[in-house]
Each structure stands twice: as structure tokens, then as C-alpha cells.
N, C-alpha and C positions, 0 to 999 in steps of 0.2 A: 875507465871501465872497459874492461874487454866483453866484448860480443860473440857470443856462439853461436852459429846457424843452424840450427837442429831439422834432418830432413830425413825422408825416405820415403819408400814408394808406397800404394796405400795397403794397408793390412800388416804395414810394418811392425806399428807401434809408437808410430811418432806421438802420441798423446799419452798413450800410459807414460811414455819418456820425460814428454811435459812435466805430464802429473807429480813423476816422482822428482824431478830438479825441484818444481813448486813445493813439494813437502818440506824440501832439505832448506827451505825459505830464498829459495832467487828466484827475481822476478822475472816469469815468462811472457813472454809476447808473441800471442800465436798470429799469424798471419788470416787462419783459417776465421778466426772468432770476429778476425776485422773484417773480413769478408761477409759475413754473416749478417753483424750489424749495417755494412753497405746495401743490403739486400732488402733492410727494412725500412719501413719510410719511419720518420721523413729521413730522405738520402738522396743527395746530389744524382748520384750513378741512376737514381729508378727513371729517371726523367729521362736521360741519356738511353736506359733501357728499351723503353717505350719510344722513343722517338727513332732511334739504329734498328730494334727488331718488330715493332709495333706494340700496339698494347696487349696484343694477347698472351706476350710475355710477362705482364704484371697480372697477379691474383686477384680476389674480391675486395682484399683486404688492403689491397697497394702494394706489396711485398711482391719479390721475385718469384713467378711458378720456377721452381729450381729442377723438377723434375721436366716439365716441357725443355726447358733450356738446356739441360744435360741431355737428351734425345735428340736435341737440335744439332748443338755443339758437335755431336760423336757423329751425326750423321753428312756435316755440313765444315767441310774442316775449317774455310775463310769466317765458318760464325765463332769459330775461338779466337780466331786473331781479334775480331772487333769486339768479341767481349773481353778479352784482355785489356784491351787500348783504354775500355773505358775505367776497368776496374783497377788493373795493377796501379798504375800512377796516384789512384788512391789511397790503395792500400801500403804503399809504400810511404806516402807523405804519410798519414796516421802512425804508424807502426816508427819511424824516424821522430815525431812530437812525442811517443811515447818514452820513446828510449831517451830525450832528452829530460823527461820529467823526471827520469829518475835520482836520486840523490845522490849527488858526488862521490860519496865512499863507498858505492855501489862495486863490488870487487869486479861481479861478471851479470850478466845475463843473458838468458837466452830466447833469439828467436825462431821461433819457427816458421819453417817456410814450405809447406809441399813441394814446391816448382822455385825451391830455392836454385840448383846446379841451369835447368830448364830456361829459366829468364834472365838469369846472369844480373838481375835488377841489385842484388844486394852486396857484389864484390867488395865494394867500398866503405860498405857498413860494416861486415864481419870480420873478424879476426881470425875464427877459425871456423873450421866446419865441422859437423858432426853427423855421424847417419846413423839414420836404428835400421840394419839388413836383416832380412831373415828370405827361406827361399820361395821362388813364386810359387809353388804348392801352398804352400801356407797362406801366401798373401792372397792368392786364391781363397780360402777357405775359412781365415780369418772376415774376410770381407763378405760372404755370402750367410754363414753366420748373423752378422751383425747387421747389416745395409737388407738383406733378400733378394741382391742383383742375380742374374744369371750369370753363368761363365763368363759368356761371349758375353758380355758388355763388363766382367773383372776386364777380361782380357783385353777389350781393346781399349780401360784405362790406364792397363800397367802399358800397353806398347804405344801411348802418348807420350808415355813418362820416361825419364832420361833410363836408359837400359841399366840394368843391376850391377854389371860388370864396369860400365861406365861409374858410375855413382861411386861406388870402391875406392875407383883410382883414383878422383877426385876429390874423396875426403881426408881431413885431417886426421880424426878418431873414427870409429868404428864399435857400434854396439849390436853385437849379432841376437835376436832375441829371437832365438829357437828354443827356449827351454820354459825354467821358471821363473815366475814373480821375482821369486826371492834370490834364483843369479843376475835380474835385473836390475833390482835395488842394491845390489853388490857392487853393480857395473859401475852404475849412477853413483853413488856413493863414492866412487875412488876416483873415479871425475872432478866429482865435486869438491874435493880436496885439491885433486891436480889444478885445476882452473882458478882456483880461491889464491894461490902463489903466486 
């Protein structure tokens, strides 16, 4: 079964991208979803949370305050390395057990990784790579839209993230999504043939 690494920066599109591989019926593995469920108890990582930031990183409810910790993180650059430390290694061993569960005559599927290029954690898993680019105006605008961040805080999570130019060079395919739905589903679509060979 070959593996796809589906990424890009955020307001790219990497989920609509999902979405539509999932329509076309392959199974996707989002990184971001295992993350999520890591966030919620009961979860190894909350205990690790509370104990590396204190408790007032966990909510009323036990789960991660994601929004204190994304103000912390952007403001505190060594509190992403140690929220990395505890989380990537999770997220990778779950996302590795998934991709074995799946069924031998499974052609491809795909993972995704926002900080796939970034962590370099999944070289040895993927076969290929894949990026959904479109330009930082957009991904500006797509994400203020969506999320209601301000600029300055789009902006200082595109210039965490592996730079646009960078990203390019280092992928295998390329899905520019500057237009419509339906040159996306075009896109996707003739992927999903090429990669099924």
C-alpha cells in the first residue's frame, strides 16, 4: 500500500482535499483529528499537559484549553517544542496503528499532516508527498473567514510554518487551489487514478 502525505499551510485547503480523496472512497488519516482526540480525556498527553504546563492548561471539563495554549505556544517559542515532545510521538504511533489496520489490498492512502515537511517525523512512512498551495493572501483570508483570528496572529502561524517556496520544492504533486470546487475535484480526481497504478 503506498502512502500519501497530504499537506499545506493553513487556509490552504488541506481538508477540503481530504474530504474529497474520502469521497472518491480512500482512506484518510488526518493527523489533525488524532490530535484532537489526544486533547480529550481520557488521554495519556492530558496528564503530561498538566504536569509540563500546569493545570491551568486543562479546561473544566479535563480537555485541553487550545485556545490559552495557542497564545502561549505563539508567544513562548520553547512551549512548542515541549508541546511537541509530548504530543508528536503520539500522534505518530496512533496514525502508524492506523495505517496498519488497514486492509492489504488497500491501493493507497492518505495522510495528512500539517507539519508534515516541518517535523520530518514521517519520511519513512510516506511514499509520496502531496501539497494543496494557494497564495498567502488567501490563506490569509481563508482563515480569518473561518477561525475569526486576526491577521497578526494568521501571520505569525504561516511564518512557523515551513515557507510556501520551501513547501513547492519539496513536494512530489502539487494542488494549487486558487479557484473552484469543481477544478478541485478535477484535480483530486486524476490523482486518484494516478496513485490507484
Amino acid at each position: 500500500m503506498r502512502v500519501i502525505g497530504l499537506t499545506g499551510g493553513i487556509g490552504s485547503g488541506k481538508s477540503t482535499v481530504a474530504r474529497l480523496f474520502a469521497e472518491q472512497g480512500v482512506p484518510v488519516i488526518d493527523t489533525d483529528e488524532i490530535a484532537h482526540a489526544l486533547s480529550a480525556p481520557p488521554s495519556p498527553a492530558l496528564a503530561q499537559i498538566a504536569q509540563a504546563f500546569g493545570p491551568e492548561f486543562l479546561s473544566e471539563d479535563g480537555s485541553l484549553d487550545r485556545v490559552r495554549m495557542r497564545q502561549h505556544v505563539y508567544a513562548e517559542p520553547t512551549a512548542k517544542k515541549k508541546l511537541e515532545a509530548i504530543f508528536h510521538p503520539q500522534i505518530k504511533d496512533t496514525a502508524i496503528q492506523m495505517l496498519d489496520a488497514l486492509p492489504e489490498q488497500t491501493p493507497y492512502a492518505i495522510l495528512a499532516v500539517p507539519l508534515l515537511f516541518e517535523t520530518g517525523n514521517y519520511n519513512q512512512i510516506i511514499d509520496r508527498s502531496l501539497i494543496v498551495d494557494c497564495s498567502i493572501e488567501l490563506q490569509i483570508a481563508r482563515v480569518q473567514a473561518r477561525n475569526g483570528l486576526s491577521q497578526h496572529e494568521i501571520e505569525a502561524i504561516i511564518a512557523s510554518q515551513c515557507p510556501r517556496k520551501a513547501r513547492i520544492e519539496l513536494a512530489d504533486d502539487i494542488i494549487l487551489n486558487e479557484t473552484t470546487l469543481a477544478h478541485l475535484q478535477s484535480t483530486v480526481s486524476a490523482l486518484h487514478q494516478r496513485y490507484q497504478d
